[in-house]
C-alpha positions in Angstrom: -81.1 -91.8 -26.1 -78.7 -94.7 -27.3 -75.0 -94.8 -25.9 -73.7 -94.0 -29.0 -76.1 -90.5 -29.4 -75.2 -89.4 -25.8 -71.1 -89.7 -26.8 -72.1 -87.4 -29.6 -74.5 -84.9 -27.9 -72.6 -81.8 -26.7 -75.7 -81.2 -23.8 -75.0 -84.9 -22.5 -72.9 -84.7 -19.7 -69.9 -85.3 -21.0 -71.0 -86.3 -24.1 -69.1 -85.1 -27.1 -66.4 -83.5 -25.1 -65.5 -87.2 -23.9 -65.5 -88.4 -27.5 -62.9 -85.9 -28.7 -60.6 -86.9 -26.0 -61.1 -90.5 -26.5 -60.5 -89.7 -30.5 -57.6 -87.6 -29.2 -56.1 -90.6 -27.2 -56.6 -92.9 -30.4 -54.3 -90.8 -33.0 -51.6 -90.9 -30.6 -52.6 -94.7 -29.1 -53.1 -96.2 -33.3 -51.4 -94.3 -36.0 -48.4 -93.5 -33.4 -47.8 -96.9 -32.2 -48.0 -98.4 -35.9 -45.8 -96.1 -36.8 -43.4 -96.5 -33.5 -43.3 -100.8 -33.9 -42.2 -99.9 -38.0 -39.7 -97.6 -36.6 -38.4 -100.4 -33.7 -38.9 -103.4 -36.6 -37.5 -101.2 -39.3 -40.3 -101.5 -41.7 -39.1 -102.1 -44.7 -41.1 -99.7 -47.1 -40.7 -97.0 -44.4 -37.3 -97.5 -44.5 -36.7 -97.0 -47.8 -39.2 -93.9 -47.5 -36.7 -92.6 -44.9 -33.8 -93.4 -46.9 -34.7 -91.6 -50.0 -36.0 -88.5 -48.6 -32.4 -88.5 -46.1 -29.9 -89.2 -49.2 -32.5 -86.5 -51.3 -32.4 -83.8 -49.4 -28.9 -83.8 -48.2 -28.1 -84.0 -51.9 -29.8 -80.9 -52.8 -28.6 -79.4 -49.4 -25.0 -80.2 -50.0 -25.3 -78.7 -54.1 -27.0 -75.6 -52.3 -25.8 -73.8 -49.6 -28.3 -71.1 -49.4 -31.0 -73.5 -49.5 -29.1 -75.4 -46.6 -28.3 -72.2 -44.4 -32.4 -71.3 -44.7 -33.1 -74.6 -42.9 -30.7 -74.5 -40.5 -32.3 -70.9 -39.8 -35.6 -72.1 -39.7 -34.2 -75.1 -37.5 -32.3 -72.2 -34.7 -35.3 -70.1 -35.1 -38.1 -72.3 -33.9 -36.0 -74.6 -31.7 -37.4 -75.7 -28.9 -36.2 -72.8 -26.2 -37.9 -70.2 -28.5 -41.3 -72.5 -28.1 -40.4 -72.4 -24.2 -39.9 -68.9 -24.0 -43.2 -68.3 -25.9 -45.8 -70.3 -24.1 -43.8 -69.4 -20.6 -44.5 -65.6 -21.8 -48.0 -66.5 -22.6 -48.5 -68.2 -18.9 -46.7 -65.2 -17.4 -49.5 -62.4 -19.6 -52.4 -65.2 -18.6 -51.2 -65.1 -14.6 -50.8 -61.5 -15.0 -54.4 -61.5 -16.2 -55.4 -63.6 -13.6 -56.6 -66.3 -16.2 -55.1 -68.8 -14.2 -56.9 -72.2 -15.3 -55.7 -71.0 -19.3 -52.4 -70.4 -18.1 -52.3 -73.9 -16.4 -53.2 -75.6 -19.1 -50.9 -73.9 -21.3 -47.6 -74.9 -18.4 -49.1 -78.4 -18.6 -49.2 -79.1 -22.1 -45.7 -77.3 -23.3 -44.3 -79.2 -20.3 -45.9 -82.9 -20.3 -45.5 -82.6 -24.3 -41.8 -82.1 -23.8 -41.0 -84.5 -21.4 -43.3 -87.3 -23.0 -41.6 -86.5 -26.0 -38.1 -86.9 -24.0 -39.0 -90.1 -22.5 -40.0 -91.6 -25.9 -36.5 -90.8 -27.4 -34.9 -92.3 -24.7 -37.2 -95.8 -24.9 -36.9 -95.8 -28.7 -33.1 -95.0 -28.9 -33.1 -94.7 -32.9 -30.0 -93.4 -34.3 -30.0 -90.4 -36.5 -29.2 -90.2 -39.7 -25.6 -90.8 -41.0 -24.6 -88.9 -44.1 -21.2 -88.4 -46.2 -19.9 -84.7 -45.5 -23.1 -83.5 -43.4 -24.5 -80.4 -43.3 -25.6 -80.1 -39.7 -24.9 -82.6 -36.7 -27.5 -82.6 -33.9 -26.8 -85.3 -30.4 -29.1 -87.7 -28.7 -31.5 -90.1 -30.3 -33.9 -89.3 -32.9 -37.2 -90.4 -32.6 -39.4 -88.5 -32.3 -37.8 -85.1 -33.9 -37.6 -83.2 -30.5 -38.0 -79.5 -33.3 -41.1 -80.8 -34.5 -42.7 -82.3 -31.4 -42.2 -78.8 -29.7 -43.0 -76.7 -32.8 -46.4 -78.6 -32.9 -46.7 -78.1 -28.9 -45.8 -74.2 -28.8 -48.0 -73.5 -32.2 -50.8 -75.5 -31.2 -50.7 -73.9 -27.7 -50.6 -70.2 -29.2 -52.9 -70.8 -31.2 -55.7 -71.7 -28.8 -55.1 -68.9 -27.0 -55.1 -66.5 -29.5 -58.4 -67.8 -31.2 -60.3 -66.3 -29.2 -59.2 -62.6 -29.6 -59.3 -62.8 -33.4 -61.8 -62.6 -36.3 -62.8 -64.6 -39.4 -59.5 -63.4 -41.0 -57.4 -63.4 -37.9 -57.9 -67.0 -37.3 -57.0 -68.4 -40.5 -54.2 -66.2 -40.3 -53.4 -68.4 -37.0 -54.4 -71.3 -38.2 -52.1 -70.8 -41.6 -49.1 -70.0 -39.4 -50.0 -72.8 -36.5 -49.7 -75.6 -39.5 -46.7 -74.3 -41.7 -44.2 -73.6 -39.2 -44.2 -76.9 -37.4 -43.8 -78.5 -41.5 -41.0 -76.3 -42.1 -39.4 -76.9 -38.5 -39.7 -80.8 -39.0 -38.9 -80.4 -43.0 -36.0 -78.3 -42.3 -34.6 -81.4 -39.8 -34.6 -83.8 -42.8 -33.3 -81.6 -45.3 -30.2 -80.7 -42.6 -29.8 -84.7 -42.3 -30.6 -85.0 -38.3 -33.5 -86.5 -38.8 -35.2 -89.5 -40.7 -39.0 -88.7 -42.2 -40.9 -90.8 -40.0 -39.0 -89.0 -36.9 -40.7 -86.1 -38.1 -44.1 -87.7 -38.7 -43.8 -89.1 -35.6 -43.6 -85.6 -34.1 -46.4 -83.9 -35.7 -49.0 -86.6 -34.7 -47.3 -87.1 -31.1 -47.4 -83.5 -30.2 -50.8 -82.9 -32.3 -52.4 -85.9 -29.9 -50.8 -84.1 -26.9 -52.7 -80.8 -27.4 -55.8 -82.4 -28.9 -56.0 -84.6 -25.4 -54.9 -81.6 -23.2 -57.8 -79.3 -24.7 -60.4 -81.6 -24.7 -59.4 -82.3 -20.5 -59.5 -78.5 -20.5 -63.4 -78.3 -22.3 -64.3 -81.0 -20.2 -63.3 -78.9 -17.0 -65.1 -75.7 -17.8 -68.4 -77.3 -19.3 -68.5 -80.4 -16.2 -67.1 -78.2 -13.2 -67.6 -74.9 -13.6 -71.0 -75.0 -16.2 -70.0 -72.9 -19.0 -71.7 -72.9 -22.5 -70.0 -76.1 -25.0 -67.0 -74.3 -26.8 -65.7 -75.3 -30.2 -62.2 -74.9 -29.5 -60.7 -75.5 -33.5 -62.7 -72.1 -33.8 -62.8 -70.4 -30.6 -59.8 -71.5 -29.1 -59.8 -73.1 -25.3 -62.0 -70.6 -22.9 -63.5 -68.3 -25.2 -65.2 -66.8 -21.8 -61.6 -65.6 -20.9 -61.0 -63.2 -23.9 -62.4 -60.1 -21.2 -60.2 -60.7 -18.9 -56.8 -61.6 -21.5 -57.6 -58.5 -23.8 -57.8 -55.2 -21.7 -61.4 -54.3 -23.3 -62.4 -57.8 -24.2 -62.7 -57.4 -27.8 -61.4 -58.7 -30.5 -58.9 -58.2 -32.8 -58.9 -57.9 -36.7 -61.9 -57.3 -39.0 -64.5 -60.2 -40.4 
């Protein structure tokens, strides 16, 4: 079998579980750091992509205050505490279940997500956006938009979890909800003029890589060290063998 064949074979060893974390290492090594030197060199077509959408939005925002106060609701709603809270509620239920290898991963990810995400503000130091008569004011640096990097972290965290308990309908339920409410929290940020575009862009694909990387260690782990069947985690979530022991009969929820 060629080299290529065994990256791709889910039976190999490693095999195709190694490829998705390399892939997962590559949209946050490639599309992240093109997009990080633009940021540092201030591109000039990103620039004046950031620009528009900033004067845009705060536009609109400043001709329509309802339209600003739902943003700046979506923005205190799904800040980063409430993703903290959630996934630190899901470790507690996943202790208290004694699913203890989920509810490490889980602490990992929400916390090495976070603190990556910290560290890259700090080394980027980008200034926010400054806008006439602003609508909302927000400190520290921008890049990457700390809302989005955490709504990406919490949703995509929950989500794995919860795959596993839910049907056909119940998952695209999650899914819907795991992709719309970390655009709304980043969308909301530019429309309440704290955050350039590519701020946000940066954190969907930085805290996407994160929990891409994290759940392919995690698949690795079960198949490699403790021999269960290959999982397909965009459908069945991270250890599908733990749904017994995280729902109290070990079914599933919803209908197909």
């Amino acid at each position: 079998m060629s080299w290529w064949r065994r990256r791709l074979d889910p039976e190999h060893g490693l095999g195709l579980r190694l490829t998705v974390a390399t892939a997962a290492l590559a949209l946050i090594g490639v599309p992240f750091t093109v997009l990080l030197v633009f940021v540092k060199t201030s591109f000039g077509p990103l620039t004046e992509i950031d620009q528009g959408a900033a004067w845009d939005l705060h536009a609109y925002a400043i001709g329509n205050p309802g339209f600003a106060r739902l943003m700046q609701l979506i923005s205190d709603v799904f800040a980063p505490l409430t993703w903290r809270i959630a996934v630190g509620a899901a470790v507690a239920w996943l202790v208290w279940r004694r699913a203890y290898h989920l509810a490490l991963w889980a602490a990992t990810t929400i916390t090495v997500g976070g603190l990556l995400g910290l560290a890259l503000k700090v080394i980027v130091a980008r200034a926010r956006p400054s806008l006439p008569d602003p609508v909302a004011i927000a400190p520290g640096a921008s890049f990457p938009s700390g809302h989005t990097v955490n709504a990406t972290l919490g949703a995509g965290i929950l989500l794995l979890l919860v795959l596993p308990l839910v049907r056909e309908r119940g998952r695209a339920v999650a899914w819907t909800l795991a992709v719309l409410i970390p655009l709304a929290v980043g969308f909301s940020r530019i429309a309440l003029g704290v955050h350039w575009f590519s701020d946000v862009v940066g954190g969907l694909v930085f805290g996407v890589a994160v929990v891409a990387a994290t759940a392919a260690a995690f698949e690795t782990w079960r198949r490699r060290d403790v021999g269960r069947r290959p999982a397909q985690p965009l459908r069945e979530g991270v250890g599908p063998e733990t749904k017994r022991e995280i729902a109290p009969e070990g079914g599933r929820i919803g209908r197909r």
